[in-house]
C-alpha positions in Angstrom: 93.8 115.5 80.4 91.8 113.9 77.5 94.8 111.4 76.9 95.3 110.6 80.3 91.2 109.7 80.3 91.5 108.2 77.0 94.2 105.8 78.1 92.4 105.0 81.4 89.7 103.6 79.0 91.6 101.9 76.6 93.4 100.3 79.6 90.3 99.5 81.6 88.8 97.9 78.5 91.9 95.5 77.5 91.4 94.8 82.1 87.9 93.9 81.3 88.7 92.2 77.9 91.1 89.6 80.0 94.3 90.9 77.5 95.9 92.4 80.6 96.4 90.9 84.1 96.5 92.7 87.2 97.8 90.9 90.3 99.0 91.9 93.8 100.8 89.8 96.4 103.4 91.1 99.1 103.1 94.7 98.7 104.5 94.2 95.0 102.1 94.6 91.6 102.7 92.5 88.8 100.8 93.6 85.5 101.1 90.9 82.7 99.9 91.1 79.6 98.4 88.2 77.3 99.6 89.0 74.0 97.5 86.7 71.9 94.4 87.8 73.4 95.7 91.2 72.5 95.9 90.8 69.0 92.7 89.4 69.0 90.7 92.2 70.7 92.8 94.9 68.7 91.6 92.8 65.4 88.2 92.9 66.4 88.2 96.6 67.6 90.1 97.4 64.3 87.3 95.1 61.9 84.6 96.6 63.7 85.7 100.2 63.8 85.8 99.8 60.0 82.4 98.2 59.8 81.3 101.5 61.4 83.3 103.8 59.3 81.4 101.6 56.3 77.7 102.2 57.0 78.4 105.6 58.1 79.6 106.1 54.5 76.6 104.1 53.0 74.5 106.1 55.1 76.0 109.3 54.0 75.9 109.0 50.6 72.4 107.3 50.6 71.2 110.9 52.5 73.0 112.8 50.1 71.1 111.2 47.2 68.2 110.6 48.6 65.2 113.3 46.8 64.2 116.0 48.7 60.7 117.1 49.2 
């Protein structure tokens, strides 16, 4: 259940991101997807998840060294 909720986000994100392309006409779906805006959004995602990752280290080893009172 997680996955299926997970993908649902990652999905409605690259939706809202413009990567993917949703389109109805005619009873018939077509779902393209824009693979340079892709890459894009996955860099960013990717530079900014490891931005994260790097101040939560900062800040973890700046607690761990900070004095204690």
């Amino acid at each position: 259940m997680r996955t299926l909720i997970l993908l649902g986000l990652v999905v409605g994100g690259l939706v809202v991101a413009g990567a993917i392309h949703i389109s109805q006409s005619n009873g018939t779906i077509q779902v393209s997807i824009d693979e340079q805006r892709l890459e894009a959004v996955a860099g960013r995602v990717a530079r900014e998840g490891e931005e994260i990752v790097r101040q939560a280290t900062t800040q973890g080893t700046t607690q761990a060294t900070a004095p204690t009172r």
